[in-house]
N, C-alpha and C positions, 0 to 999 in steps of 0.2 A: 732728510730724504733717504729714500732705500738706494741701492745702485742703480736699479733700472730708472728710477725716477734721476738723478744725479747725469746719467747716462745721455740720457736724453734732455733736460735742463742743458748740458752745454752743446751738445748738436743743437739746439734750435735758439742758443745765444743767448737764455734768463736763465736770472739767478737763482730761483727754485721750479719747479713743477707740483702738480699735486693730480692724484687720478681723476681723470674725467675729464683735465685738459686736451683740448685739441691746441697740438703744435705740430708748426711746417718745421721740419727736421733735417738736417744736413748729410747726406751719404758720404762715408767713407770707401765702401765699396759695392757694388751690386755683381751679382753673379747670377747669371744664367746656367743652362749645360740644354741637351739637346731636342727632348720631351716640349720643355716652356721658350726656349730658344726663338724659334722660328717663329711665334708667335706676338713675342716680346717686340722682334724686329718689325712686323708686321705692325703691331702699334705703333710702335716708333715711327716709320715712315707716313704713313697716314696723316700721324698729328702732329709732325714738325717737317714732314716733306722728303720727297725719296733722295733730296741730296742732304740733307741735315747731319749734320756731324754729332756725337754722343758730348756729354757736357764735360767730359774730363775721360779721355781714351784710357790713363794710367789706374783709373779707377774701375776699369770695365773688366771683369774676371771672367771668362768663357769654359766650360770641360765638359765637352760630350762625354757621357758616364752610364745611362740609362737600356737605351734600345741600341745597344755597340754591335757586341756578336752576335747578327743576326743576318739571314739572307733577305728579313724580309725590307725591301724596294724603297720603303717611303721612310723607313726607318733610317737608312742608309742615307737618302738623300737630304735627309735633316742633317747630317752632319756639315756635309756640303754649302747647305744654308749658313751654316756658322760661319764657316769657311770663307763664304765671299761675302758676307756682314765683314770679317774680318781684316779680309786683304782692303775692304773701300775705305775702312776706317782707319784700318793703322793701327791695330790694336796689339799690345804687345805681349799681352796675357792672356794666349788661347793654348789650350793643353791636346791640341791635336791628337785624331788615330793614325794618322800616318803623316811623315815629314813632309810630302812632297807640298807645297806651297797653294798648286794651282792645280794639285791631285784631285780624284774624284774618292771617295771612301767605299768598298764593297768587300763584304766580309766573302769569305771561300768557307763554305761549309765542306769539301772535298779536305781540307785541311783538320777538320773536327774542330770541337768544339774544347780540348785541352794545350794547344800547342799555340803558344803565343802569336796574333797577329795584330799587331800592333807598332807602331812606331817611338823614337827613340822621345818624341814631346808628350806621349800622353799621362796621362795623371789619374785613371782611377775616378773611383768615387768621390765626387765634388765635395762633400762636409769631409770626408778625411784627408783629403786635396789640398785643399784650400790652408788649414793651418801647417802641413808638410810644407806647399810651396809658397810660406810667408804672407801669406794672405790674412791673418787674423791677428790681431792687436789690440792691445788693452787699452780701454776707452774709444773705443771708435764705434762705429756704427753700420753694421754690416746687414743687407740685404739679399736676398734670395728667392729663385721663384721655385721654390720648393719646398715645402712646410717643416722638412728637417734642419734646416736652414739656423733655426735655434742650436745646434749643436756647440758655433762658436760660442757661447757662452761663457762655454770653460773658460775662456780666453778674458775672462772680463770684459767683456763687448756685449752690446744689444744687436742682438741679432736675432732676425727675423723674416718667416716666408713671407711673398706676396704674390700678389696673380700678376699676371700678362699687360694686365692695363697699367695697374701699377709699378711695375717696372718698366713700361715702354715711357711711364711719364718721367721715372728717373734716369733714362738712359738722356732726355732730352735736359732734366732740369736740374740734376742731383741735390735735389729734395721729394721729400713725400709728407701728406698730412697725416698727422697720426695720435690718437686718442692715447693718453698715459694710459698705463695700466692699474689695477691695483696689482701688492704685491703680498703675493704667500713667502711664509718663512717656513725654511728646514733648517732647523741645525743640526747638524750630526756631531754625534758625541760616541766613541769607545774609535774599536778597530775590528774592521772586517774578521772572519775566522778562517781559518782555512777551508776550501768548499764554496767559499760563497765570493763573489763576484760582484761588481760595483751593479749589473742587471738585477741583482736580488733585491738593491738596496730602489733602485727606482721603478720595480712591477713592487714594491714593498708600499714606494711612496703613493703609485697611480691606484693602486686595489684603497689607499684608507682612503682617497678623499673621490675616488671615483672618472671614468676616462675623458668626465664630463665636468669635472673639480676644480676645476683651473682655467675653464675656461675665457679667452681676454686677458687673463691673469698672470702675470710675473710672479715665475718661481727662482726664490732665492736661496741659497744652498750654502751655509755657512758654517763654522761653530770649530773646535778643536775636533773634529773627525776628518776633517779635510784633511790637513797635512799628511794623513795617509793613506791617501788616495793618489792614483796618479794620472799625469794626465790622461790617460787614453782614459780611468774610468771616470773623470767627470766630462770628457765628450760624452760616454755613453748615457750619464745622467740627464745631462745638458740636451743632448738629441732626442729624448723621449720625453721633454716635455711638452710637444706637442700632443702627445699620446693621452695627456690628459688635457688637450684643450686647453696649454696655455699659450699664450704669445711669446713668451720668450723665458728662457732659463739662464742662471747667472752665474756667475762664481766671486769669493775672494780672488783679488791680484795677491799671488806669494812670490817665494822667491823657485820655485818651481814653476809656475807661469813665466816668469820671468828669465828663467833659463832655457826655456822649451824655444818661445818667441823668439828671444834675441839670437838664437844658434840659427834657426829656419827661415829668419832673414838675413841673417849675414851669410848662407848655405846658397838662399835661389838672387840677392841682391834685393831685396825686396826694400822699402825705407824702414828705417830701425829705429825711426822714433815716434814715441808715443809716451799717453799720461793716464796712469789706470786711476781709476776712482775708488774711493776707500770709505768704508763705513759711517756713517753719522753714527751718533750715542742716541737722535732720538726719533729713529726711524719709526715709522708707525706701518702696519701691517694686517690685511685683512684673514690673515688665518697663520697659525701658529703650530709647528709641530716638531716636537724633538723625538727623535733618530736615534738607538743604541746601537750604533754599527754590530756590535760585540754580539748582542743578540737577536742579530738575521738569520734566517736560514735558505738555503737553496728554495728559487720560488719561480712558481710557474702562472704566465697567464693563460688560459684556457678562452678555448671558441667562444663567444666571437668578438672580443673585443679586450684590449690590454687590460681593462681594470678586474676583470674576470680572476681575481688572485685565488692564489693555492699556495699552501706548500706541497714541493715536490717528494718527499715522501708521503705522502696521501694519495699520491695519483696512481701508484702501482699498477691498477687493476688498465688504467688504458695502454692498451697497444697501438704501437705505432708503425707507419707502412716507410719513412722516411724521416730521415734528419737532414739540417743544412747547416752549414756552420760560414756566413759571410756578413756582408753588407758595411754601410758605415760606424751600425750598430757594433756591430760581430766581425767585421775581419780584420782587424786589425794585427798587427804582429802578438800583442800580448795575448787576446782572444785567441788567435791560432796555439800558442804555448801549453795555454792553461787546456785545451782540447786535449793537445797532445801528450799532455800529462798525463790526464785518463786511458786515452787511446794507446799510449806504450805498449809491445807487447801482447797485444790485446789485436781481436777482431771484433768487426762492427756487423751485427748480421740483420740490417737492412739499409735500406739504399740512401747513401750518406756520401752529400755534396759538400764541396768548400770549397770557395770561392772571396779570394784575396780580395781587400778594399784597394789596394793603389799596387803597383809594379814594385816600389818597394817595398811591401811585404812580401811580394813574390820572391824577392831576390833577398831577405833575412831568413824566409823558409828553406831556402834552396841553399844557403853559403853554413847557415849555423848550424853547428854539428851538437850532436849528445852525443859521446866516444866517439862510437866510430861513423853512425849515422846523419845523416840528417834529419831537422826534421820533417821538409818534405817527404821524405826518404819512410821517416815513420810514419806518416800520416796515408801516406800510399800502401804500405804494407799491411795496415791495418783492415785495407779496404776502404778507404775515404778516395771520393772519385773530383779530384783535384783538375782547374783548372789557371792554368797562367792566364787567361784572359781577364785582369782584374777590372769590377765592375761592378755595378750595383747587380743585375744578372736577375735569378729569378726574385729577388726580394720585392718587386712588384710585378710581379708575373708579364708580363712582353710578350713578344709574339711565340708562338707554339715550338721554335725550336732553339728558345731559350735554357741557357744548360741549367737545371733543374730544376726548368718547373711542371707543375703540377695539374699534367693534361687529362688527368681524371681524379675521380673523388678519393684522394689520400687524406691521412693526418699524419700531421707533421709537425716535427717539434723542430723549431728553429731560433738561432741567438738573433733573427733582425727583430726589427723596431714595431711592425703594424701586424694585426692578425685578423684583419674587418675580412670579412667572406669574399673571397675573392681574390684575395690581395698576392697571393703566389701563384694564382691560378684558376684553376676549376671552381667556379663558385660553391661548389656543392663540400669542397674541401676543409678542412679543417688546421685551422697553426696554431699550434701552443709556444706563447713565446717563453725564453728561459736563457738563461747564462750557457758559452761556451762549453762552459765543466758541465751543466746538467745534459746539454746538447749531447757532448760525449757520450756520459755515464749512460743515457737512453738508447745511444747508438749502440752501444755495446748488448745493453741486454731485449732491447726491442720496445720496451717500454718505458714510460716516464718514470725516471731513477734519478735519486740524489745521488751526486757525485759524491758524496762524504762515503758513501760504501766500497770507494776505489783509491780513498787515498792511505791505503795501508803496502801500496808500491803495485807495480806492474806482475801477470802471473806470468808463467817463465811460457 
């Protein structure tokens, strides 16, 4: 059996699976945030009754993360909803905006939109949240009502979006029916180059087989190219395989998973035990493709959809009106680094947002120095219009006084995950998705630019 089939073979309690089986499956964990939230809860109620208690409260993960900073009313009042789902339930894994228990949530735009308002429980972007506060785990089964939701993968877990109904049904029964997949192979073979980004290597995988390649389909990501990869960049692999319409993305369990995991739950208390699944010798596979890390290049996907591949030095000729550099894809600590690699030094001469995936990148940005600086410090200087608000933010465009989005027709090269028309903004708009470093290199010269042209050091 491949992982994902293995994976779900002991969630549903037999001793193999094979694609195309329908099996009732065991939750390890479901999570919500604040978008699918209130609606979740809505089913829930309905069909086990407005006193019904959740099937297992320890396994119920909550983080408003979505429509956060915002003045607008109903977006605000969603958070609330969570809030008192939470107090009825008992539920002890809510990553709150603000501490007060019995508080109501309203953002202060008189405050602006860079100047942190949030409280001391919140957590960020739910897929970079979740393995931060211990919440992912090797061999388990992890749920989500958001289709990035595949991101744990990294983690050796099946993990997987679903809708409203289907999670209001595992809030009551912690199980879900679910169709094996088949499973695609990737193996990667050599080592990244400098310039290029773990996002090369996955607009690399979604452009061969197309945004639609995968669809239903488990992507497996294996081979001696792994071990040099880290984790933040098989999240990012791991998170855009929805982008090609698959059901879920996978990883090897190493000894790098395994350090990552057991530090972030013995960090939030989370439970520390678990059983990762490990390779059969006679896995069988419905599509096959080996990966020369060594020979990627910085790559762009173009309007209007991820599989729209490029390489980034081909695209010179587009000019661009803005850059972003966030989300669960793109903000992570190492994303912001490798930006800032480029950006040293350097000005950005068009209008270029970043925006932190969790509080704790806000606070690695803000503490870790280059000599004398920081590199918040650098990243501000450069011109990059930073906010402490960490969040998913414009990455799916929200209500209009979302901090940067796209309330008329721009293009925009951005390191998140989706670039379907609409999706930061202005429908009429334009996203080129790309790596941190290509996000930079573009920001700097206004156009879509390989980063390899700026790694010969910062000009003075």
């Amino acid at each position: 059996m491949t992982l994902t089939e293995k994976l779900l073979a002991r969630a549903a309690g037999k001793a193999e699976v094979a694609p195309g089986d329908n099996v009732w499956v065991k939750a390890d964990i479901l999570m919500t945030h604040d978008v699918c939230g209130p609606g979740t809860i809505g089913v829930f109620k309905r069909e086990f009754g407005p006193q019904a208690k959740v099937w297992d409260r320890h396994r119920v993960v909550i983080i408003p993360d979505h429509y956060i900073f915002t003045a607008d009313s109903r977006s605000n009042r969603n958070v609330d909803i969570l809030r008192e789902f939470v107090r009825e339930q008992g539920l002890p894994y809510f990553y709150d905006v603000i501490d007060d228990p019995n508080g109501h949530w309203t953002f202060d735009p008189g405050q602006g939109t860079s100047q942190r308002q949030y409280g001391s429980h919140y957590a960020g972007v739910c897929h970079t949240a979740l393995p931060a506060k211990g919440h992912t785990r090797p061999g388990e089964i992890l749920f989500g009502t958001d289709s990035h939701t595949c991101m744990a993968g990294a983690f050796n877990e099946f993990a997987t979006g679903i809708g409203n109904t289907d999670a209001g049904f595992v809030l009551g029964t912690g199980k879900l029916l679910l169709k094996v997949p088949a499973t695609m192979h990737f193996r990667l073979e050599g080592k990244l180059q400098p310039g290029v980004m773990a996002k090369d290597l996955i607009l690399h995988c979604i452009g061969q087989i197309g945004f639609d390649g995968a669809t239903y389909r488990a992507m497996q990501f294996d081979g001696p190219g792994v071990a040099g990869l880290s984790m933040d960049d098989r999240m990012t692999i791991a998170n855009m395989a929805i982008e090609a319409g698959g059901k879920n993305g996978v990883f090897e369990f190493d000894a790098q998973t395994q350090a990552y995991v057991d530090a972030r739950c013995r960090l939030n208390g989370t439970p520390t035990a678990y059983t990762p699944v490990e390779r059969d010798r006679d896995e069988r596979f419905a599509y096959e493709l080996t990966v020369d890390l060594s020979r990627l290049e910085p790559t762009v996907a173009c309007h209007p959809n991820p599989g729209q591949r490029r390489l980034a030095k081909e695209l010179g000729h587009i000019r661009l009106d803005r850059a972003y550099v966030g989300s669960c894809t793109g903000g992570k600590t190492s994303d912001f680094l490798e930006f800032a690699r480029v950006v040293r030094g350097r000005r950005v001469v068009i209008d270029t947002f970043g925006v932190p995936a969790t509080p704790e990148v806000v606070h690695d940005l803000q503490s870790a120095r280059w000599e004398s600086k920081t590199v918040w410090e650098i990243l501000v200087e450069a011109g990059v219009q930073m906010t402490e608000n960490a969040g998913c933010a414009a990455c799916l465009g929200g209500p209009v006084d979302t901090f940067g989005r796209m309330n008329t027709p721009l293009k925009c090269i951005s390191a998140t995950n989706r670039n379907f028309p609409g999706r930061m903004g202005h429908k009429e708009s334009q996203v080129f998705l790309a790596s941190p470093a290509t996000v930079a290199a573009s920001a700097v010269t206004g156009k879509i630019t390989d980063p390899r042209e700026f790694l010969s050091g910062p000009t003075a």
